[in-house]
N, C-alpha and C positions, 0 to 999 in steps of 0.2 A: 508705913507710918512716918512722919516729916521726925525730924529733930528738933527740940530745942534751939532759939538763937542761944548761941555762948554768950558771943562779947555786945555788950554796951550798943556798938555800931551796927550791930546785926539787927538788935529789936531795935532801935532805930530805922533802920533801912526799911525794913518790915513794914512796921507803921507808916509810915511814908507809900508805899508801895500802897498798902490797903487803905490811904488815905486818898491815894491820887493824886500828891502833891503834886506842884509843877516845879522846876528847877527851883525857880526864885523861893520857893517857899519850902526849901528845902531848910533842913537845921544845917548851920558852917560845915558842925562836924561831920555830916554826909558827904556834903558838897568836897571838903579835904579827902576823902577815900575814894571818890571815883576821880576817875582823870579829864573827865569834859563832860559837858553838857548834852554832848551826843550819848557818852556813856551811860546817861542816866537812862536816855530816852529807849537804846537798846535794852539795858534788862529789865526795868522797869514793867513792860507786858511779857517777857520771857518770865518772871517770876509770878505776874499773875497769872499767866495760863499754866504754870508748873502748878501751883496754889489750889488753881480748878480741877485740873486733872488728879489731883492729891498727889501727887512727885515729893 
């Protein structure tokens, strides 16, 4: 069974992730917590394939 997001930026992240946002359409506050653009684009499908597998 998954967890809980805690913080703010977590269900944030989340929703983005299950939205499929692309960078630019990312909220600030995301875009401030990862460190580049690449970074989004790596966990971005690491988190939906975790999502699908139920991780």
């Amino acid at each position: 069974m998954q967890r809980a997001p805690v913080t703010v930026e977590e269900q944030l992240l989340q929703k983005a992730i299950k939205e499929e946002c692309t960078w630019e359409n990312l909220p600030k506050r995301i875009q401030a917590t990862l460190s580049s653009k690449e970074e989004w684009h790596r966990r971005a499908p690491t988190r939906v394939i975790e999502r699908l597998e139920g991780i």
